[in-house]
C-alpha positions as CSV (number, residue, x, y, z in Angstrom):
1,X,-5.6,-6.0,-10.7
2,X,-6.1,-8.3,-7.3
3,X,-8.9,-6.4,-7.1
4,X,-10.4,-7.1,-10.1
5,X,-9.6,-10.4,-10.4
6,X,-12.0,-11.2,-7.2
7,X,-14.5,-9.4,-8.6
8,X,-14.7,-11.7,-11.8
9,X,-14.4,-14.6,-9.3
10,X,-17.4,-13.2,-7.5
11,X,-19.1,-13.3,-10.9
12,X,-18.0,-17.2,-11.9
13,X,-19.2,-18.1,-8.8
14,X,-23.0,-16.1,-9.5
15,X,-22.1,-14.3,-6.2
16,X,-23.2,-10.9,-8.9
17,X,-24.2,-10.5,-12.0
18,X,-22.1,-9.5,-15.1
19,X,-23.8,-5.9,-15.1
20,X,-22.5,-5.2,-11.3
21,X,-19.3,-6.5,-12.3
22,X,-18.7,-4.6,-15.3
23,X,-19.6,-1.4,-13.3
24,X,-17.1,-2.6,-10.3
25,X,-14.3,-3.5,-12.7
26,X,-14.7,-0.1,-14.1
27,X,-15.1,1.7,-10.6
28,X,-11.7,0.0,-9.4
29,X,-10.1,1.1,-13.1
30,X,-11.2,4.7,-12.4
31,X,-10.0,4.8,-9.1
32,X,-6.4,3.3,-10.5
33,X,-5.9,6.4,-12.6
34,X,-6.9,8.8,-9.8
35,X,-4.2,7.2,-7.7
36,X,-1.6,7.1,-10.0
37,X,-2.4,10.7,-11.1
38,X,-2.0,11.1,-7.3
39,X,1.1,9.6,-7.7
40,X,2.3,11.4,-9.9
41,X,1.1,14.5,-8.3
42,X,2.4,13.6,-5.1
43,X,4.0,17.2,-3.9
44,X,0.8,18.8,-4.2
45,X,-0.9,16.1,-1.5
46,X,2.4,16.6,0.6
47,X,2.3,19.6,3.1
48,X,4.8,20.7,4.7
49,X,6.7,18.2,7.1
50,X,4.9,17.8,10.6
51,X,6.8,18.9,14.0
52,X,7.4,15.4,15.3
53,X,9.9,14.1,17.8
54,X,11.9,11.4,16.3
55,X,13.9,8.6,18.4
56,X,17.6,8.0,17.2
57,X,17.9,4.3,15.6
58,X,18.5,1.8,17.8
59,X,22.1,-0.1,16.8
60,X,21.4,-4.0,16.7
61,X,22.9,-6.9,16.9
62,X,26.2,-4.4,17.9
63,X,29.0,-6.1,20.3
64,X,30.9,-4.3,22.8
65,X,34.1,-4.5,24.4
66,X,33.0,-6.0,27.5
67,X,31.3,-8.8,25.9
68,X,33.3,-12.2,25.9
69,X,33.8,-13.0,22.1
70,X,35.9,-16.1,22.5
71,X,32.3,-18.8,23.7
């Protein structure tokens, strides 16, 4: 919808003409539905999960018993 909402901004400023945008309001509508059929689809664009190497979290903002508390 951001999309298409610069696109009629483009057009009320004469940047294109009503025929382009009618034709790029359309082209971002079809593109919504292939994404939310994607979407809705999603296991068949998922493989299977990559080998990666993964770090551990790091703990934040964690004190420890050495640390003077009582500043």
């Amino acid at each position: 919808m951001e999309t298409q909402h610069w696109i009629e901004t483009a057009l009320d400023c004469e940047y294109i003409d009503q025929k382009t945008c009618a034709r790029l309001v359309e082209n971002c509508l079809e593109i919504g539905r292939m994404l939310g059929g994607m979407m809705e689809k999603s296991e068949m664009f998922c493989g299977e999960p990559s080998r990666t190497i993964r770090e551990e979290s790091a703990e934040y903002l964690v004190t420890t018993e050495d640390e003077d508390t009582d500043n």
